[in-house]
N, C-alpha and C positions, 0 to 999 in steps of 0.2 A: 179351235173353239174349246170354251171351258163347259165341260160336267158339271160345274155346279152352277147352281139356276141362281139368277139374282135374286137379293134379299129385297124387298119392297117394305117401306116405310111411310109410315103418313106422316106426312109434314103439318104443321102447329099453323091452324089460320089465323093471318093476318086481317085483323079488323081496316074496312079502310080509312076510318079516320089514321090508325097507327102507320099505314100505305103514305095517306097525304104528309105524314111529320115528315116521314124518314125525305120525302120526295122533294120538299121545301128547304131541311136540310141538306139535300146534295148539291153539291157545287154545280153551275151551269150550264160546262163543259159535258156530264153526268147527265143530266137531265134532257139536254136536248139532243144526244146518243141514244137515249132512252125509247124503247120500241116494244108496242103490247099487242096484242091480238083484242084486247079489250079497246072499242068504241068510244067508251066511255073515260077511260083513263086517256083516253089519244084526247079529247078531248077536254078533259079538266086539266091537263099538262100544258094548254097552250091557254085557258080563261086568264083575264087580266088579273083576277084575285089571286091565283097563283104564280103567274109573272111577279107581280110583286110581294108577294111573300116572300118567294124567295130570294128576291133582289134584296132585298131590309135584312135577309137572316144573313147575307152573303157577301155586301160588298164592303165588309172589312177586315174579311179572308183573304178577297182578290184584290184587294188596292195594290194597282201600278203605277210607277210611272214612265208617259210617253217623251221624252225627248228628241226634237225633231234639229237636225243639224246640218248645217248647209256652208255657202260661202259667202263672203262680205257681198254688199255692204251691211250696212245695217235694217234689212228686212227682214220678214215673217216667214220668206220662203224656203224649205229644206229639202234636201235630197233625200237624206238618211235618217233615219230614226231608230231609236234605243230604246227596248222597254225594259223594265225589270221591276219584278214584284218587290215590294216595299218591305215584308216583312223579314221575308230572306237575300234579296238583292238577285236573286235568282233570273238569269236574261232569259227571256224569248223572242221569239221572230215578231216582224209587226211589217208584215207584207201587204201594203195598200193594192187591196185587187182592180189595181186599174192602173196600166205600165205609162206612165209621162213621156218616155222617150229621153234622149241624151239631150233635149231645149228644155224639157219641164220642170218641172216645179211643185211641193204640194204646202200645204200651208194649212195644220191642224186649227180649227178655228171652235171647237169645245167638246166637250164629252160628258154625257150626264146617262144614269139608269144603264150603262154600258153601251149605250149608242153613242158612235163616234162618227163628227161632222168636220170635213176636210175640204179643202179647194183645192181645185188641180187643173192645173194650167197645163196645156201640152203647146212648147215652143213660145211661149208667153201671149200664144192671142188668141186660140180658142179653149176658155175656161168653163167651169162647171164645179159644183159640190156636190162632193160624195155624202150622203147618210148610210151609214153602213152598222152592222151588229157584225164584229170579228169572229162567236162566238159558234153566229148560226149563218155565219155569211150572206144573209140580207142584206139587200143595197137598194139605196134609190136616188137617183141623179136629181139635180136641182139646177134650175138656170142662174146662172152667177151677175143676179142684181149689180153688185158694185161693180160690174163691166160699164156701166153706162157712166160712170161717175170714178172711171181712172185718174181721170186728173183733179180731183178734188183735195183739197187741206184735208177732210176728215173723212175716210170712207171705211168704215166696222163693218164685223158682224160680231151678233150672240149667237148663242143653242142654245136651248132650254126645255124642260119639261112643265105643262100646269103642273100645279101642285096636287097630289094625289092622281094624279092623270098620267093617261097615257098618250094621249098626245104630246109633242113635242111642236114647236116654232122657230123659225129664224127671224130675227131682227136684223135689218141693215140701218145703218146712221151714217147719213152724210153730209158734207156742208160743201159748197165751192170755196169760202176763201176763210183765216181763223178771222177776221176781223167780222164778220157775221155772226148776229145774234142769233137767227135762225138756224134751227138743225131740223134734216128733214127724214123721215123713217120708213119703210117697207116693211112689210110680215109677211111670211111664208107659214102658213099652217098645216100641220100633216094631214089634217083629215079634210082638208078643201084642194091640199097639192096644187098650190097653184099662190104666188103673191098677189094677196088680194085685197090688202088693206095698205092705209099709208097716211100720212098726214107731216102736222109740224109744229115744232115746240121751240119756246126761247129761252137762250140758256145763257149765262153769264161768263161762263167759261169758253176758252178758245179753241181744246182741247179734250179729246174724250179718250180714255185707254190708255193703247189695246186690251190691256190686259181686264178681266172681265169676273166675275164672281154670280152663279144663277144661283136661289135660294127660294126654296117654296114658290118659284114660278116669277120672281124678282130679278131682273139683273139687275147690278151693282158693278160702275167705273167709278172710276178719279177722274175729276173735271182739274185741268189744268190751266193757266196763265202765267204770265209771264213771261221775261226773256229765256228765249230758249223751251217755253212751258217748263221750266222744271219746278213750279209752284203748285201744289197740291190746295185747289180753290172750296172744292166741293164733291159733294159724294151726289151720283146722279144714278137716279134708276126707272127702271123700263119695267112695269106691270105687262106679264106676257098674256093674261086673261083678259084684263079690261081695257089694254093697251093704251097707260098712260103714264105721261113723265113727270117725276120731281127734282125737286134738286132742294139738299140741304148744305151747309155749311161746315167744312171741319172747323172745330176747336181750333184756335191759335195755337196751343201748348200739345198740339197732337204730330203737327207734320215734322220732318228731322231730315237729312241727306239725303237716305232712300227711302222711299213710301210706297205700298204694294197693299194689293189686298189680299186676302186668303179666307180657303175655310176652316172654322174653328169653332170648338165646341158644337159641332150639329148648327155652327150658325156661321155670321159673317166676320170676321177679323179684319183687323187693319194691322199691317208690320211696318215700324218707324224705324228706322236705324242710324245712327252717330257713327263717323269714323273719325276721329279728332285727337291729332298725334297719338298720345299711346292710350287716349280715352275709347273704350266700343263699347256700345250700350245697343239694345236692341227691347225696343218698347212694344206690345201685342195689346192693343185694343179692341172689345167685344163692340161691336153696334147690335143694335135690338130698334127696329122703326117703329114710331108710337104710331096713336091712331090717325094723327094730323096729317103726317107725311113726313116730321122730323125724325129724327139722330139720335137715342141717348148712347153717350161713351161713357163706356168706365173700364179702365184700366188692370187689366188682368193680368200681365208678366212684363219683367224687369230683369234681364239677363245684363249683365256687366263683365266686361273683359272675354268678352266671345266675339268673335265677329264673323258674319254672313257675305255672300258677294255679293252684286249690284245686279241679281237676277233674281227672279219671284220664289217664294220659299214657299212649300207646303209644310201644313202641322199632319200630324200622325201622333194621334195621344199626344204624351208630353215629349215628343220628338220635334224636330224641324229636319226637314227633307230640305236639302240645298244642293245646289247642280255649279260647281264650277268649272271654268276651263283657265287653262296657262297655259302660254308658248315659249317655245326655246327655240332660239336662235335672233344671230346679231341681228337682221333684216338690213341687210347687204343682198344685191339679186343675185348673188353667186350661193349663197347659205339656202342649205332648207329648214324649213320652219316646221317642227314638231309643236302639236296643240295635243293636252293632253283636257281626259274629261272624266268629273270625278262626278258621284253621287254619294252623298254621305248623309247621315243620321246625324245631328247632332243635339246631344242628350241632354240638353242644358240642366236640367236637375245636379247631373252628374257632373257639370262642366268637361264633358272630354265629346269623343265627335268618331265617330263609327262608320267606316270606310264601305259600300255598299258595291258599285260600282265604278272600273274604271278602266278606259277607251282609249286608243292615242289613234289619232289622224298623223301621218306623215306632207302634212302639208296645212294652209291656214283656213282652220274651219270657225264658224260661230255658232253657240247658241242660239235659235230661234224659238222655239216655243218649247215650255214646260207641260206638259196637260197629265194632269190625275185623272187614273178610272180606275174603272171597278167591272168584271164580265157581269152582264146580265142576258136574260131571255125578251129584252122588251122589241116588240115591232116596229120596223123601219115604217 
C-alpha cells in the first residue's frame, strides 16, 4: 500500500439538459449499455422522445447494409446474410436469434427505425415472423399470415412505422390468381399484437413488388403487367394509418429495362436503367404525392456510360450502393462453380465506383434480398 493518501478533486457539474445532448448523441449500441443508479435517467433513457431523438441524430452514422444469400431458384429465401456498414464497408455478424435448422429458411421482409422483420421457416412448413431490435435483442414472434394463401399468384408483406410513431404494422397483400382485379390485405399492429384488420382493393395491375419502399407511414411497390409482368404499370400504395389504397400511373417516358424503387433525398425515388449495346444510362426520379392521391415526377439524375446490375440499388448521399454477383465456371457437372459477391459505392459525380465489400461462395449462391438499416433503441 501507498503512503501517500489520494488526491480528491471535484468534478465540473453537468447540467442535465448538457447529460440529455451528450446521451442522444451516443450511438445505440452506447446507450442501451448504459446503466445509472439514477431512476430518473433509467427512465428518460427508455421515453419515446428520446428513442427518437436519437434515432434521427444517428442513423446515418449507422447505415448498413443486410444481404441475405441463399441457393436457386429464384426466391426470397436465404441462408446466409452479410452486413457491412456503408460508410467504411466494415462487416459484422448478423446472427438471426432464432436457429432454422439445416430445412430452413429466413427471408428479410423490411427494416425501418432499426427494427428488423424476418420470416422464418423451420423445414418449410412451420413458419413465423421474427420482429426483432439486434441492438437490444428484443423479439416478438408473429403468426405468418401468408401461410394461408401459399399458393397464391400474389402473396407480400410490408413493415413499416406510423409516421412520427412508435408503433409499427405489417401488411400482407394477396390475390389467388394475376388475372383478378381484386387484391385482398391483412394488418398486424404492434399495439393490438394480433392481425386484426383486413379488407380489399381493385387494382389494374397483375403484379405487385416484392420489392417495397415505407415513407412517413406509406408503402410504395411497382404494379406490373404484362408478359412475363416485366411492364412497370403503376406506383401503388398502402396508408399504414388509415389503411387505404391508391394506385397512380407512371409516366410513359419514366420506365426503361430495369425499374426499382429506392430511398432518396429523405423521400421516395424511382431508378430506370438502359443497357443497350454500348449505351447505359441510369435515370433517378423524385416522386412527392399530392393531395389527391397522384404522382408528381421530376427528374433529378442522369448518369451516362455507368452501369448498375439488375438488382435494387440504394442511394447514400450522392453514392449508389450496388450488390453484384458473378460465377465462374463452365457449368459442366464435373466443374465447380465459384459465385463471387461484391458491394460497392459507385460515385457517379466522379464516374469511378469504390469497392466496399467482397465474398466468394465456392459453389452457386444467389442474391435474395437487399435491406438498408440503420441501429436504433425503438420497441419491438
Amino acid at each position: 500500500m501507498s503512503d501517500t493518501p489520494p488526491n480528491m478533486k471535484k468534478l465540473p457539474h453537468l447540467s442535465e439538459d448538457l447529460i440529455w445532448k451528450i446521451m442522444v448523441k451516443a450511438d445505440p449500441k452506447t446507450v442501451g449499455q448504459c446503466r445509472t443508479l439514477s431512476k430518473g435517467w433509467n427512465f428518460r433513457l427508455c421515453t419515446n422522445l428520446f428513442v427518437k431523438a436519437n434515432y434521427k441524430e444517428n442513423k446515418d452514422r449507422s447505415k448498413s447494409v443486410i444481404v441475405g444469400i441463399g441457393y436457386p431458384p429464384g426466391d426470397y429465401n436465404s441462408i446466409w446474410f452479410v452486413r457491412a456498414y456503408l460508410h467504411s464497408g466494415r462487416q459484422v455478424q448478423f446472427n438471426v436469434p432464432m436457429d432454422a435448422n439445416q430445412y430452413g429458411l429466413y427471408s428479410v421482409i423490411g427494416s425501418e427505425n432499426g427494427i428488423i422483420c424476418i420470416k422464418i421457416s423451420l423445414g418449410g412448413l412451420n413458419s413465423r415472423l421474427l420482429v426483432w431490435n439486434p441492438v437490444s435483442d428484443k423479439r416478438r414472434y408473429v403468426t405468418d399470415e401468408a401461410s394461408k394463401h401459399s399458393a397464391h399468384a400474389v402473396s407480400l408483406y410490408a413493415f413499416g412505422f406510423l409516421e412520427d410513431e412508435i408503433e409499427y404494422r405489417i401488411v400482407h397483400v394477396y390475390k389467388r390468381a394475376f388475372r383478378q382485379r381484386n387484391m385482398s390485405w391483412s394488418l398486424y399492429t404492434s399495439f393490438e399484437r394480433e392481425w386484426t384488420h383486413s379488407g380489399m382493393f381493385k387494382s389494374d395491375v397483375q403484379k405487385l413488388g416484392p420489392k417495397y419502399i415505407v415513407h412517413n407511414g406509406i408503402v410504395y411497390w411497382i404494379g406490373w403487367q404484362g408478359a412475363n409482368f416485366f411492364e412497370p404499370a403503376s406506383i401503388v400504395t398502402f396508408n399504414l394509418r388509415i389503411q387505404m389504397f391508391h394506385e397512380a400511373k407512371i409516366p410513359p417516358d419514366v420506365p426503361s429495362d430495369y425499374n426499382s424503387l429506392t430511398y432518396f433525398n429523405d423521400g421516395v425515388g424511382y431508378i430506370s436503367y438502359s443497357n443497350l449495346a454500348f449505351s447505359r444510362q441510369v435515370l433517378v426520379w423524385q416522386m412527392k404525392r399530392n393531395g389527391d392521391h397522384s404522382i408528381h415526377w421530376e427528374r433529378m439524375i442522369r448518369v451516362s456510360g455507368l452501369g448498375i446490375p439488375y438488382t435494387p440499388s440504394l442511394f447514400l448521399g450522392n453514392d449508389i450502393i450496388t450488390v453484384m454477383e458473378c460465377r465462374d465456371g463452365s457449368g459442366s457437372a464435373n466443374d465447380a462453380v465459384r459465385t463471387d459477391f461484391l458491394i460497392s459505392r459507385l460515385k457517379y459525380m466522379e464516374s469511378r465506383r469504390e469497392h466496399l465489400v467482397q465474398r466468394t461462395w465456392q459453389e452457386h449462391v444467389n442474391v435474395k434480398t437487399i435491406t438498408m438499416h440503420s441501429d436504433g433503441l425503438y420497441m419491438v
